[in-house]
Steps between C-alpha positions, in 0.01 A plus 500: 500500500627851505708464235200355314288821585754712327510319188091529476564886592766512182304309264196728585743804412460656901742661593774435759432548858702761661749369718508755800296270764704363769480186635362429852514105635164372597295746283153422544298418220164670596568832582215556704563199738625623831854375632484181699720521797751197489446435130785411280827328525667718787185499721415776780847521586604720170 
């Protein structure tokens, strides 16, 4: 799927997304939601 989005990007001529963003495990996908306490993987105990 990503790899899809960035062939639609190239074909529409965009340009390349900078690559300075660092990765963070459990990123939330709505930015606004609040953090859940005991979400994810490693629980409460992270």
């Amino acid at each position: 799927m990503i790899a899809w989005a960035g062939l639609e990007r190239m074909a529409l001529g965009l340009p390349a997304d900078p690559l300075d963003v660092q990765p963070r495990s459990r990123w939330p996908l709505d930015g606004e939601a609040k953090a859940v306490i005991g979400h994810g993987k490693r629980g409460a105990k992270a």
